[in-house]
N, C-alpha and C positions, 0 to 999 in steps of 0.2 A: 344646813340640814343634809344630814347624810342617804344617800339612794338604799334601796333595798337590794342592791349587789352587795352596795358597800357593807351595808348592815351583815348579811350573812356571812360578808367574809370577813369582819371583825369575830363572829360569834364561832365562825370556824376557830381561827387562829386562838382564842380565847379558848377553845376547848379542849386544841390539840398541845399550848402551853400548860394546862390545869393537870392533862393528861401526865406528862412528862413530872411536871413538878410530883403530882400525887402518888407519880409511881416511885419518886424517891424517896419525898418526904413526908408520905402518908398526908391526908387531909387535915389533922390537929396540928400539922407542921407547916400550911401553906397558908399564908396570910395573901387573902385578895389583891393586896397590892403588891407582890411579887408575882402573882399571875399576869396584873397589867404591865408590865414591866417586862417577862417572860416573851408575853403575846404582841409589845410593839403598838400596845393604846394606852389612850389617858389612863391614869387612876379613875375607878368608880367608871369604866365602860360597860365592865361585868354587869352589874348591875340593871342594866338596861334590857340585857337578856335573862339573866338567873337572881331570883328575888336572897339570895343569899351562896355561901360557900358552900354549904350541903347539897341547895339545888343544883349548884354546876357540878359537884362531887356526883349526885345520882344520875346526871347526863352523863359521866363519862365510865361510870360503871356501866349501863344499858349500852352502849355501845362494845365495852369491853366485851360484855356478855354477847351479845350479840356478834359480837366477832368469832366468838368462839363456837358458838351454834354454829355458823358458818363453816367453819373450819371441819368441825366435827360433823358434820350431816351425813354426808355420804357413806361415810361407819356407820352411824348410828342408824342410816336407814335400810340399809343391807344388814343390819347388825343381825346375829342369832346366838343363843344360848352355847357357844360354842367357844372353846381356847382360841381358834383362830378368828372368831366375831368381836372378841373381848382385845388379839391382839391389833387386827386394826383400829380400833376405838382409840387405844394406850397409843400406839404408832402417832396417829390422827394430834391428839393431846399430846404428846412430845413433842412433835414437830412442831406443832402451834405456838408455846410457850418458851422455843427455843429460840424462834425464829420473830417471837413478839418481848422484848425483856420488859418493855413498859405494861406489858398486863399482868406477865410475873407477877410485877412489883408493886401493882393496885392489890392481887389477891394477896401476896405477901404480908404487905403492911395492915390487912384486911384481919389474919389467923394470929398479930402482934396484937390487936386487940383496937386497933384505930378508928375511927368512924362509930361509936358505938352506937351513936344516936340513928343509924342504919341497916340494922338487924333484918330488916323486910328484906333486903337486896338478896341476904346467904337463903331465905325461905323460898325466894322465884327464884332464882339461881340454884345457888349450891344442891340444896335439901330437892328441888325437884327433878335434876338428876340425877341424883344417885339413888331415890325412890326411884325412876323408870328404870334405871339398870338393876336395883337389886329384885324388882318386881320380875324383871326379864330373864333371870340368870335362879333365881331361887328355888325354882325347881329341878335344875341341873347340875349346882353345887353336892358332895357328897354329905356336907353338912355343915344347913344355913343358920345356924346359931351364932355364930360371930361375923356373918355377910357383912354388914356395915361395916363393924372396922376393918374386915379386908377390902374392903373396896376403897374406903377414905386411905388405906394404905400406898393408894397410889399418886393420888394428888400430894400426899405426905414428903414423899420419896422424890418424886418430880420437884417440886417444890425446892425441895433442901437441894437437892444436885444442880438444877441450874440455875438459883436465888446462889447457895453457898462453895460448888465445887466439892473436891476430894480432897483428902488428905490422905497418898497412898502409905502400904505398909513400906516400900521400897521405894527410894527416891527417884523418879521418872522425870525430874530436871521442869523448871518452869515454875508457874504461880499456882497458887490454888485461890478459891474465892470467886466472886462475882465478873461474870464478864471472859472468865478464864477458863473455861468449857471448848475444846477445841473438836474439830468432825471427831477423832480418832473414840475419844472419851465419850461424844455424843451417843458413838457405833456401840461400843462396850457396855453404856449404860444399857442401850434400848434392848441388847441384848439379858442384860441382868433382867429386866422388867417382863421380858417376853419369860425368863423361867419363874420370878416372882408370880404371875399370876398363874404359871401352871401349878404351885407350889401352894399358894395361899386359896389359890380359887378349886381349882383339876376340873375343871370344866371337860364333857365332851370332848374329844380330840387333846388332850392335854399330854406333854411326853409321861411316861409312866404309869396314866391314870389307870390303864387298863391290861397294867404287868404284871403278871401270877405272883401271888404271897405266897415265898420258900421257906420263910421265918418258921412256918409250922410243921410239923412233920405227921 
């Protein structure tokens, strides 16, 4: 009979292998017993804690999630309808996903269409996010008729840059792809993103937003 140390640190190790595995191989791709096998227990340990592969799959998205609340709070609680409230938010979520590649690769495999039988997870997550931001920012935008997709434009972009890299017009020496994201490129993206949402969103404080139209005479 195993102790209740032991136990939890089985159900650790099983979570943070489930983790890894699912960030690669999406949940329709991990069979239970390469999780035990990952995590360093018998076959059928899993089990003992999660009454199946979806149940350990939804522990390790709530924690994913929950990581990133974390990450993002301090933006989000100072946040204001503002270019620069919106650019620490983006900041906050870059640095998080850059610096987390195994939650990349949960949401990743999440927008390829995996786990379908988990739809509720994108509805407390995703969807109630970007309902409290575009709720936040809707009256500041110069015009909120396409607010949703410019704001999913960000996770879009985030996303595909450090899940897939660049592929420059001019050859700048090195790999492109997964894992191949260096500071330099990081600097450059986060820059690209900070004129993106001046661009997509023009929030408050935004460069140009509020530069005299010469176009007319």
């Amino acid at each position: 009979m195993i102790t209740e140390k032991e136990a939890a640190e089985d159900r650790q190790r099983i979570v943070r292998a489930a983790t890894r595995l699912f960030a690669a191989l999406g949940l329709d791709g991990t069979p239970t017993e390469l999780i035990a096998e990952a995590a360093g227990v018998p076959p059928g340990t899993s089990r003992r804690y999660f009454r199946s592969n979806t149940d350990l799959y939804r522990e390790v998205m709530e924690r994913a999630a929950a990581a990133e609340r974390k990450a993002l709070a301090d933006a989000l609680d100072a946040f204001t309808p503002t270019h620069q409230g919106m650019v620490r938010v983006l900041d906050a979520y870059l640095d998080f996903y850059a610096s987390e590649p195994d939650m990349l690769g949960l949401w990743l495999h999440r927008r390829a269409g995996d786990a379908a039988d988990t739809a509720d997870l994108d509805e407390r997550h995703s969807r109630a996010k970007l309902t409290w931001i575009a709720a936040a920012v809707r009256d500041a935008v110069p015009d909120p008729s396409g607010l949703d997709y410019a704001l999913w434009t960000f996770p879009w972009v985030v996303s595909g840059f450090l899940g897939h890299g660049m592929v420059y017009s001019a050859d700048r020496g090195g790999r492109f792809g997964d894992g191949h994201v260096n500071r330099q490129q990081l600097e450059e993206f986060r820059a690209y993103l900070h004129t993106l949402a001046a661009r997509v969103l023009a929030l408050p404080g935004a460069p140009g937003r509020d530069a005299p139209d010469h176009t007319s005479s």
